[in-house]
N, CA, C and O atoms as a CHARMM CRD file, in Angstrom:
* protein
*
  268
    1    1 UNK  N      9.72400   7.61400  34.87500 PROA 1      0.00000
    2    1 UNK  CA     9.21500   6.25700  34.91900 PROA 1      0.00000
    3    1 UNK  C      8.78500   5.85800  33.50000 PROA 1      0.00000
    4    1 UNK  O      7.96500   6.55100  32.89800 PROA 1      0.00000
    5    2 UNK  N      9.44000   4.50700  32.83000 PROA 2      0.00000
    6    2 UNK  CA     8.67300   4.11500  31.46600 PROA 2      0.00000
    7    2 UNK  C      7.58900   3.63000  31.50000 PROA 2      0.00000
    8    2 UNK  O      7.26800   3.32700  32.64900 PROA 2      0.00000
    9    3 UNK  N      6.88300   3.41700  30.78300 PROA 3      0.00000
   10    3 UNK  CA     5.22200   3.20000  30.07300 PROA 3      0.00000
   11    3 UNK  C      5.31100   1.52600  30.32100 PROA 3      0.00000
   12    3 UNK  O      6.27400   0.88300  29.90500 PROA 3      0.00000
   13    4 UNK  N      4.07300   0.84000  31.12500 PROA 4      0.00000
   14    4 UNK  CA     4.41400  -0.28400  30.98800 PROA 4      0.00000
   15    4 UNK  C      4.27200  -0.66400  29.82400 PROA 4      0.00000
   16    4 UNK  O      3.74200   0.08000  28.99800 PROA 4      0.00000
   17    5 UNK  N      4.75200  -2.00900  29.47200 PROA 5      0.00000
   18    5 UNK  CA     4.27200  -2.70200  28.23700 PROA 5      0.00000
   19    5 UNK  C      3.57500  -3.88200  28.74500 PROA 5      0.00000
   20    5 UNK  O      3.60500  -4.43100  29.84700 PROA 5      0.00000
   21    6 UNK  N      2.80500  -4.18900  27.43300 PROA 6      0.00000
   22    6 UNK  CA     1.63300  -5.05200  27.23100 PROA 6      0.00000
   23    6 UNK  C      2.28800  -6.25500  26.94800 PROA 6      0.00000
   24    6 UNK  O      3.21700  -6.22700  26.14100 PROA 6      0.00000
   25    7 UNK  N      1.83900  -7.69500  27.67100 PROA 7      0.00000
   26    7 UNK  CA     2.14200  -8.56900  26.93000 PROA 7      0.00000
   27    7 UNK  C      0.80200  -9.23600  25.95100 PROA 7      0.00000
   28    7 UNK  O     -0.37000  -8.96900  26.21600 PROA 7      0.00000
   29    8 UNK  N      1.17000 -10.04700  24.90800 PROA 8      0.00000
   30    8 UNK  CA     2.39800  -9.82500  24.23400 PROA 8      0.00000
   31    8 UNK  C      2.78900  -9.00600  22.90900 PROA 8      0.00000
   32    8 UNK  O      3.78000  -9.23300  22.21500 PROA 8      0.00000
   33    9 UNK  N      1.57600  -7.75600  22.63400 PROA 9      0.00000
   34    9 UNK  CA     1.97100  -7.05700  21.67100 PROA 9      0.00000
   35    9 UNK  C      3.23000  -5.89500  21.66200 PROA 9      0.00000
   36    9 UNK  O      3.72200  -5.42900  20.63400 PROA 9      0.00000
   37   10 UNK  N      3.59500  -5.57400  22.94100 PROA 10     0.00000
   38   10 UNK  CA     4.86700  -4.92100  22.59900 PROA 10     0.00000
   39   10 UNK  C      6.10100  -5.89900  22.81200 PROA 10     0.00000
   40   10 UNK  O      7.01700  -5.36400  22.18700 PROA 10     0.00000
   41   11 UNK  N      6.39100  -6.62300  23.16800 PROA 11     0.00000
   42   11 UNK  CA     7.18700  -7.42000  23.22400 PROA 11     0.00000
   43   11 UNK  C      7.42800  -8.52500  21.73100 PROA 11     0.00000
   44   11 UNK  O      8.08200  -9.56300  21.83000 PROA 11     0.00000
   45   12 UNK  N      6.69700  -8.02100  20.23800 PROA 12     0.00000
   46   12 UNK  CA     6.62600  -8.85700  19.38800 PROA 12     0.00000
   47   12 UNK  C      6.66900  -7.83900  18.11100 PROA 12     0.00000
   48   12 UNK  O      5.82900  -6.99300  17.80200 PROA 12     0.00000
   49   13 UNK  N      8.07800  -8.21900  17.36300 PROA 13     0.00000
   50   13 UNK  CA     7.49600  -7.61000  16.00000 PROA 13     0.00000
   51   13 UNK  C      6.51900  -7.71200  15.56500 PROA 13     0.00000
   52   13 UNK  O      5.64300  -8.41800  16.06500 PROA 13     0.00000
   53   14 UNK  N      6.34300  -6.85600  14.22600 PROA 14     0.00000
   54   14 UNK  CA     4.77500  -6.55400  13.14300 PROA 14     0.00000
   55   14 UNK  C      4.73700  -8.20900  12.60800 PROA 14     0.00000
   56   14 UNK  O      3.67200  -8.82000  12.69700 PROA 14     0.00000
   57   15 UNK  N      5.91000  -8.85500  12.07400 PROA 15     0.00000
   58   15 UNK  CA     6.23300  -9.90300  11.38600 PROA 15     0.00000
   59   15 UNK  C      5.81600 -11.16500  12.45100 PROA 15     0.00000
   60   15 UNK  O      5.31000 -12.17600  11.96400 PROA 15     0.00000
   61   16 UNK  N      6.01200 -11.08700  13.71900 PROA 16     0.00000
   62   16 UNK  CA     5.69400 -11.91300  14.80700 PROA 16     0.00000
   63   16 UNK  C      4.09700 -12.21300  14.96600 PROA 16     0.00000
   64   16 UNK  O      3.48000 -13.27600  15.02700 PROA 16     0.00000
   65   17 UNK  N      3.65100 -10.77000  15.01000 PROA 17     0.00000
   66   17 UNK  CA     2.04600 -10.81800  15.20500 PROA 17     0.00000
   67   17 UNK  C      1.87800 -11.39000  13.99200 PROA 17     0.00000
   68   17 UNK  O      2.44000 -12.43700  14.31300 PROA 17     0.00000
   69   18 UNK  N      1.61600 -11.55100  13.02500 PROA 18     0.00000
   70   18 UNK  CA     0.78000 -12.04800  11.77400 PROA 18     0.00000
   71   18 UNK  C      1.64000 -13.43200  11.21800 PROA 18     0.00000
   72   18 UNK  O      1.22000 -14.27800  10.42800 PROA 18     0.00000
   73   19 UNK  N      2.71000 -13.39000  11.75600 PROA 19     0.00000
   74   19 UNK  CA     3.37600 -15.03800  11.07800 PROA 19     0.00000
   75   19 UNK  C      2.05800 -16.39400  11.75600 PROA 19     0.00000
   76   19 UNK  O      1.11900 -16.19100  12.52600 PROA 19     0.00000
   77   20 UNK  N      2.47500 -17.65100  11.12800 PROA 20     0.00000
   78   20 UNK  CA     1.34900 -18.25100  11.87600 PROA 20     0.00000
   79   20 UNK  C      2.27700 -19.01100  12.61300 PROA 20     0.00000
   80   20 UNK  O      2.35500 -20.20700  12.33200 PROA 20     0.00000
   81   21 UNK  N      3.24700 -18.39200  13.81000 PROA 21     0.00000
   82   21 UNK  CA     4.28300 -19.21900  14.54100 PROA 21     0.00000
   83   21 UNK  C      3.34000 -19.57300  15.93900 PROA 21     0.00000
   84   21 UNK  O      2.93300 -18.64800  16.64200 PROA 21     0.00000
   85   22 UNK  N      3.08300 -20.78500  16.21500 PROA 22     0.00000
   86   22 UNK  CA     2.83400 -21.11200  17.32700 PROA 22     0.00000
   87   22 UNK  C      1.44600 -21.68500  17.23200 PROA 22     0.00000
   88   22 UNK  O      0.88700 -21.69800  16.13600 PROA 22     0.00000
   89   23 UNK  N      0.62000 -22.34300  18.72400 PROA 23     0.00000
   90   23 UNK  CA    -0.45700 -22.50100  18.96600 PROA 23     0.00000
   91   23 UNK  C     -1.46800 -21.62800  19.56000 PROA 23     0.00000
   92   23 UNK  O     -1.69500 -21.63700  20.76900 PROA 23     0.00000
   93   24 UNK  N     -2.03000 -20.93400  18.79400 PROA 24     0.00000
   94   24 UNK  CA    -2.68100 -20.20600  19.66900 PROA 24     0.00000
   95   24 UNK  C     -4.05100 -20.28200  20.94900 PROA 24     0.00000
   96   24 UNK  O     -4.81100 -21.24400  21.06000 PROA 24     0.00000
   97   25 UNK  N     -4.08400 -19.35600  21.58400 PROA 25     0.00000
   98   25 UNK  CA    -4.86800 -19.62800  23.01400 PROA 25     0.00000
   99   25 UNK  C     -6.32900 -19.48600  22.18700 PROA 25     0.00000
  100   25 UNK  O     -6.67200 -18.64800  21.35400 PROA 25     0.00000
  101   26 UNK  N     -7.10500 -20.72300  22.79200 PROA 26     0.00000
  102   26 UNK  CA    -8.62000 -20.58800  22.20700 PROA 26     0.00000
  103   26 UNK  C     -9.24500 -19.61000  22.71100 PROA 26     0.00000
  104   26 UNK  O    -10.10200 -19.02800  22.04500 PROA 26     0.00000
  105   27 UNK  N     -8.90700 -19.19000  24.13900 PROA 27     0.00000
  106   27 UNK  CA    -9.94600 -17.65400  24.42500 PROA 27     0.00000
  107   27 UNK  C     -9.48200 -16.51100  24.03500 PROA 27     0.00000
  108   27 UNK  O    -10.14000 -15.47500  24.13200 PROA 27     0.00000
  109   28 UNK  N     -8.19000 -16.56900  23.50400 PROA 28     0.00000
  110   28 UNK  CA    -7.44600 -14.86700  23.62200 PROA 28     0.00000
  111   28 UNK  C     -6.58100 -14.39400  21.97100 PROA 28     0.00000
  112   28 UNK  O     -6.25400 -13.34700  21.41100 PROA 28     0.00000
  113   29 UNK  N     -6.47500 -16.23000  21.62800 PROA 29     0.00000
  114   29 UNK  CA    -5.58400 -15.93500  20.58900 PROA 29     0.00000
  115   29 UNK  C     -4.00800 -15.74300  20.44500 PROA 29     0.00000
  116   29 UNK  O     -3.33200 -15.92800  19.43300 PROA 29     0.00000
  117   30 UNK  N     -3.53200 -15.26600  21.88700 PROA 30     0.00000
  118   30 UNK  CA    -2.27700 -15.03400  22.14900 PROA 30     0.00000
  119   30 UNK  C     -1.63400 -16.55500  21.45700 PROA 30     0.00000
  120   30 UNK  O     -2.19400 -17.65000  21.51300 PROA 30     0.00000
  121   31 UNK  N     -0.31400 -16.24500  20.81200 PROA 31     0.00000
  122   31 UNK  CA     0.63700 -17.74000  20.37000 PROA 31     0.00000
  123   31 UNK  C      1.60500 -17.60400  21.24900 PROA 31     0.00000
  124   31 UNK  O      2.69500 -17.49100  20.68900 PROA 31     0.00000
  125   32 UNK  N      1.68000 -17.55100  22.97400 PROA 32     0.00000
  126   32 UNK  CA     2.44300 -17.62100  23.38300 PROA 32     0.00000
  127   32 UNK  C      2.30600 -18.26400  24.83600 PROA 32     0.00000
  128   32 UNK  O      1.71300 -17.58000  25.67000 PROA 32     0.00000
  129   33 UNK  N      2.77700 -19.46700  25.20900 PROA 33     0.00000
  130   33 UNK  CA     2.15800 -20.36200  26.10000 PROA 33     0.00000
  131   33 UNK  C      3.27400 -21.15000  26.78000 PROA 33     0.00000
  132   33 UNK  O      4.43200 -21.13900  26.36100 PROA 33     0.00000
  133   34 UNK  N      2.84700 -21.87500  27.91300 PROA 34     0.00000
  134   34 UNK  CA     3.99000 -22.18900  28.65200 PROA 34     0.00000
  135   34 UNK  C      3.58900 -23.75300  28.65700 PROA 34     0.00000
  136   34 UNK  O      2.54100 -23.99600  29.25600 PROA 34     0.00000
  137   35 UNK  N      4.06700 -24.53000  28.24800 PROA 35     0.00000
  138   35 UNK  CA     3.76900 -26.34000  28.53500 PROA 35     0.00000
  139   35 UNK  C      4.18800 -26.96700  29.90600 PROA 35     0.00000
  140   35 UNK  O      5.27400 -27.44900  30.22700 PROA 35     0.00000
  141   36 UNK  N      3.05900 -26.83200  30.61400 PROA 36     0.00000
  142   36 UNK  CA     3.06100 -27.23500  31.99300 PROA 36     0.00000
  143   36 UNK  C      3.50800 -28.77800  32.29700 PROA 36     0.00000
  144   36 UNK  O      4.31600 -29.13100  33.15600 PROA 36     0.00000
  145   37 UNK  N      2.85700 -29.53300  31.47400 PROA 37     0.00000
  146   37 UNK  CA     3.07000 -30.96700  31.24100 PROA 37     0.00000
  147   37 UNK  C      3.38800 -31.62700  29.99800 PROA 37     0.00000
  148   37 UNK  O      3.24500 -31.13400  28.87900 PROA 37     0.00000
  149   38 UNK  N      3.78900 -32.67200  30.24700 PROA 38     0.00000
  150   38 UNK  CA     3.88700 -33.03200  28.43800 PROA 38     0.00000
  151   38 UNK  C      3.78200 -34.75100  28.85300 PROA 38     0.00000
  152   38 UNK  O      3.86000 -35.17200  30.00700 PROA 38     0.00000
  153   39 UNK  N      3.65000 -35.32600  28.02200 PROA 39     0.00000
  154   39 UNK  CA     3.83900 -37.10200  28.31900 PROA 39     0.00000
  155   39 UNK  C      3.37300 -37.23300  26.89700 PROA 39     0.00000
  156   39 UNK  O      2.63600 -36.46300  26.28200 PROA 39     0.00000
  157   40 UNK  N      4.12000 -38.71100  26.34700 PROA 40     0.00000
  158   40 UNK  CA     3.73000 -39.68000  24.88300 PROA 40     0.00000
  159   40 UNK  C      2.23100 -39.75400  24.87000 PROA 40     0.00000
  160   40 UNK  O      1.59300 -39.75700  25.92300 PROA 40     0.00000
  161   41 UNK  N      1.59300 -39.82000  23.54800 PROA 41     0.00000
  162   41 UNK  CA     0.37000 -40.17400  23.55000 PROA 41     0.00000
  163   41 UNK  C      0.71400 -41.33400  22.70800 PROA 41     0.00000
  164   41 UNK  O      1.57000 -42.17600  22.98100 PROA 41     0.00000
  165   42 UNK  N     -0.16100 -41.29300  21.47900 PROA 42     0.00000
  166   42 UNK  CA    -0.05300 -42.46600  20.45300 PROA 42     0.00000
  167   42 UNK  C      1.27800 -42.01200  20.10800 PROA 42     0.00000
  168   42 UNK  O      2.07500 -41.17000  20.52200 PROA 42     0.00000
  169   43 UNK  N      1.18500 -43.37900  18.67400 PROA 43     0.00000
  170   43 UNK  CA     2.73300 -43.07200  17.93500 PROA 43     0.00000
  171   43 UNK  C      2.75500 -41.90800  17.65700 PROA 43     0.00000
  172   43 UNK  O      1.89100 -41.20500  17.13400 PROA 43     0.00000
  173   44 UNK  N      4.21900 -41.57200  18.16800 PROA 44     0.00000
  174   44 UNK  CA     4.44000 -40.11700  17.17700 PROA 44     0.00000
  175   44 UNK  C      3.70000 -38.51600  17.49700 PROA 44     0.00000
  176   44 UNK  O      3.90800 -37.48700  16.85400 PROA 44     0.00000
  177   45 UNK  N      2.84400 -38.68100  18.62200 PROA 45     0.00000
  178   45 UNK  CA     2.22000 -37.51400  19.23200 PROA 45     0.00000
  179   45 UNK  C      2.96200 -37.02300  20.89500 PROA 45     0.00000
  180   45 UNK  O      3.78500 -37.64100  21.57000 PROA 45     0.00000
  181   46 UNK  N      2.54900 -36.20900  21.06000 PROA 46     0.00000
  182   46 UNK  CA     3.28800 -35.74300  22.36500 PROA 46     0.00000
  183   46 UNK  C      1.48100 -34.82500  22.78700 PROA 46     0.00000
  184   46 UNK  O      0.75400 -34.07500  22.13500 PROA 46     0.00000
  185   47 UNK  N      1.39900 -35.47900  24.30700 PROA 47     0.00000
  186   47 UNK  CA     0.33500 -34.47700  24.93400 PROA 47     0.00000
  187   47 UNK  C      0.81100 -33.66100  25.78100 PROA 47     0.00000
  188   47 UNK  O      1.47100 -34.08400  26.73000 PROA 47     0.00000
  189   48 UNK  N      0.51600 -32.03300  25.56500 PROA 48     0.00000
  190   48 UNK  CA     0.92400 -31.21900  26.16600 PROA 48     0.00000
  191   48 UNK  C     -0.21300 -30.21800  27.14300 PROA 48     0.00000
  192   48 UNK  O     -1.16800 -29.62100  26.64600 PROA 48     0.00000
  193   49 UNK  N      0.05700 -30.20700  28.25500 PROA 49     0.00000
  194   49 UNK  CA    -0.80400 -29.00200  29.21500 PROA 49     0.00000
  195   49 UNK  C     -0.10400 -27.95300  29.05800 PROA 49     0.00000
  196   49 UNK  O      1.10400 -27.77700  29.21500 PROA 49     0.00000
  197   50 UNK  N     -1.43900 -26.81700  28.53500 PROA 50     0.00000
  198   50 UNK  CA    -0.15700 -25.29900  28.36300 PROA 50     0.00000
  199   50 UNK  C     -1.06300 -24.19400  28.97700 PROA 50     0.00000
  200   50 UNK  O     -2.26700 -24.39800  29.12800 PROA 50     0.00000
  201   51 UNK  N     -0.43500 -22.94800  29.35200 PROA 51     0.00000
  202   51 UNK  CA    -1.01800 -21.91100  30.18500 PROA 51     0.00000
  203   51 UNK  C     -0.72200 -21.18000  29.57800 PROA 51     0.00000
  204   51 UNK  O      0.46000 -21.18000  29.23500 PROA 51     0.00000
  205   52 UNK  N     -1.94700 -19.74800  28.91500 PROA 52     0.00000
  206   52 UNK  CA    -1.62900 -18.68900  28.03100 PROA 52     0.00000
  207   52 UNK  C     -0.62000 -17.80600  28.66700 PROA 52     0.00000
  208   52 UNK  O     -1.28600 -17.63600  29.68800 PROA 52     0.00000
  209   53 UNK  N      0.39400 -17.14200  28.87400 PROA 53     0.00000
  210   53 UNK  CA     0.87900 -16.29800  28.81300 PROA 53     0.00000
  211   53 UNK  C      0.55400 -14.87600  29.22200 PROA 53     0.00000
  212   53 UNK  O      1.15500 -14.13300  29.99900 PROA 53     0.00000
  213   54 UNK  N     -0.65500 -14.65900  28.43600 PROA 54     0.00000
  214   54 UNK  CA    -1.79400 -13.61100  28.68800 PROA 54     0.00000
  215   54 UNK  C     -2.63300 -13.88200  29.25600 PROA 54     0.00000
  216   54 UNK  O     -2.79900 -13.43600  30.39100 PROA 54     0.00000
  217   55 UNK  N     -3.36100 -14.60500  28.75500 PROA 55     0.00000
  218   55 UNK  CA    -4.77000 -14.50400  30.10500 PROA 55     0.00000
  219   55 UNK  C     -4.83700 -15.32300  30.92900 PROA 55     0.00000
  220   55 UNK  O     -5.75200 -15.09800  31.72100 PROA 55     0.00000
  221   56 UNK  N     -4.06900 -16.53300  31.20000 PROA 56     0.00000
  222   56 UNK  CA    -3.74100 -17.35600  32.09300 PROA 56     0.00000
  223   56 UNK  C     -4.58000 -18.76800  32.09600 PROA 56     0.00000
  224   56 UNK  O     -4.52600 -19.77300  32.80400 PROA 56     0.00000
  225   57 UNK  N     -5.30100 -18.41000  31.08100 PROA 57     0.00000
  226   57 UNK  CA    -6.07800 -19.67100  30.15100 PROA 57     0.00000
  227   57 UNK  C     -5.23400 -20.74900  30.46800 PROA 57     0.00000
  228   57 UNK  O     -4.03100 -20.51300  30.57900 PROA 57     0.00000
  229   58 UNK  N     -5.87100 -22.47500  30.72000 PROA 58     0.00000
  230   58 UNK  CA    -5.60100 -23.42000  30.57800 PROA 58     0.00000
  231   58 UNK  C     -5.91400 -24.26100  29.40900 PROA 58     0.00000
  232   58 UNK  O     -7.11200 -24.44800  29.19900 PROA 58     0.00000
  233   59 UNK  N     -4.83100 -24.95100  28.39300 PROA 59     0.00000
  234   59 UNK  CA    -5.61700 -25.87200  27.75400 PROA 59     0.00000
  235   59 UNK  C     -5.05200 -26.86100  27.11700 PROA 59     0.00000
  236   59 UNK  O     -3.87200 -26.51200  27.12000 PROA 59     0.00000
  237   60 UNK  N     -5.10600 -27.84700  26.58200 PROA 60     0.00000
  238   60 UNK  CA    -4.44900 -28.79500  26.00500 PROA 60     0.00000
  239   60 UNK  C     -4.19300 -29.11000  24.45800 PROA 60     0.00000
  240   60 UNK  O     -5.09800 -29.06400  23.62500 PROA 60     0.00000
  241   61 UNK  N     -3.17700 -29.36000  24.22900 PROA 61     0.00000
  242   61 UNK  CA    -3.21100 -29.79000  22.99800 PROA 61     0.00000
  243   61 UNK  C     -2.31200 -31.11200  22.85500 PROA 61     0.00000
  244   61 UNK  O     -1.55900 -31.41000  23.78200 PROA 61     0.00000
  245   62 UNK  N     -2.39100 -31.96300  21.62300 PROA 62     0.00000
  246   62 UNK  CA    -1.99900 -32.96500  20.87900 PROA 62     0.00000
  247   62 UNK  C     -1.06600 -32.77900  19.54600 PROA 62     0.00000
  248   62 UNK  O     -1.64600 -32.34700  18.55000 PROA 62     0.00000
  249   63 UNK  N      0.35500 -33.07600  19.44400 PROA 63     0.00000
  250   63 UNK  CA     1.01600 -32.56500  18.73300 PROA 63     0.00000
  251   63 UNK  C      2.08900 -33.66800  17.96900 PROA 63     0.00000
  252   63 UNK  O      3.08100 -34.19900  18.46600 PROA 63     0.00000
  253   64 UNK  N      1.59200 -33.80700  16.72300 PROA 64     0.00000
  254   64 UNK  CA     2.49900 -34.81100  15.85100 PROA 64     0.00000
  255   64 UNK  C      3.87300 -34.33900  15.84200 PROA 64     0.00000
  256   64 UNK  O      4.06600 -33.16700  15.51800 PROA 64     0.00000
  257   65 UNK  N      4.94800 -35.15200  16.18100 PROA 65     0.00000
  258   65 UNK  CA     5.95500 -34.88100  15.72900 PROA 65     0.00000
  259   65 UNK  C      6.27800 -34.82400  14.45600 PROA 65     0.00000
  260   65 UNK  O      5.74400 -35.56900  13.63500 PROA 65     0.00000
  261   66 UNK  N      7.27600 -33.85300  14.10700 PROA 66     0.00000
  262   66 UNK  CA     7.49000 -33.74900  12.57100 PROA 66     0.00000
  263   66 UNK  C      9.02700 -34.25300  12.12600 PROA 66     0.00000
  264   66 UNK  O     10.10500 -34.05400  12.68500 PROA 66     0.00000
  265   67 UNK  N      8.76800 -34.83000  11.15800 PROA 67     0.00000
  266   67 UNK  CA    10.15200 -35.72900  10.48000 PROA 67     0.00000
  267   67 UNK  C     11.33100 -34.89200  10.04500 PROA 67     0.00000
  268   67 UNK  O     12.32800 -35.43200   9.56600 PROA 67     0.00000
């Protein structure tokens, strides 16, 4: 039988953990999240509902589109 793995440190290169790719979860830190919802906010923003991955944290963020 194999060893389980952890999400999401075995599932992530050395280069993955320390890049600054993503949003990370305010309780856990994890940058890996699922966008439950999304809809327009102001110009040029997108509001997104996202669920950590790891700890199952809920939370929102506000995200400028980029040119």
């Amino acid at each position: 039988m194999s060893e389980r793995k952890i999400w999401p440190d075995d599932y992530m290169s050395d280069d993955q953990k320390t890049s600054g790719y993503g949003i990370g979860c305010p309780k856990c830190g994890c940058k890996h999240s699922l966008a439950t919802h999304t809809r327009d906010a102001t110009k040029g923003t997108k509001y997104r509902r996202r669920v950590c991955r790891n700890c199952g944290r809920v939370y929102s963020t506000y995200e400028k589109i980029g040119m």
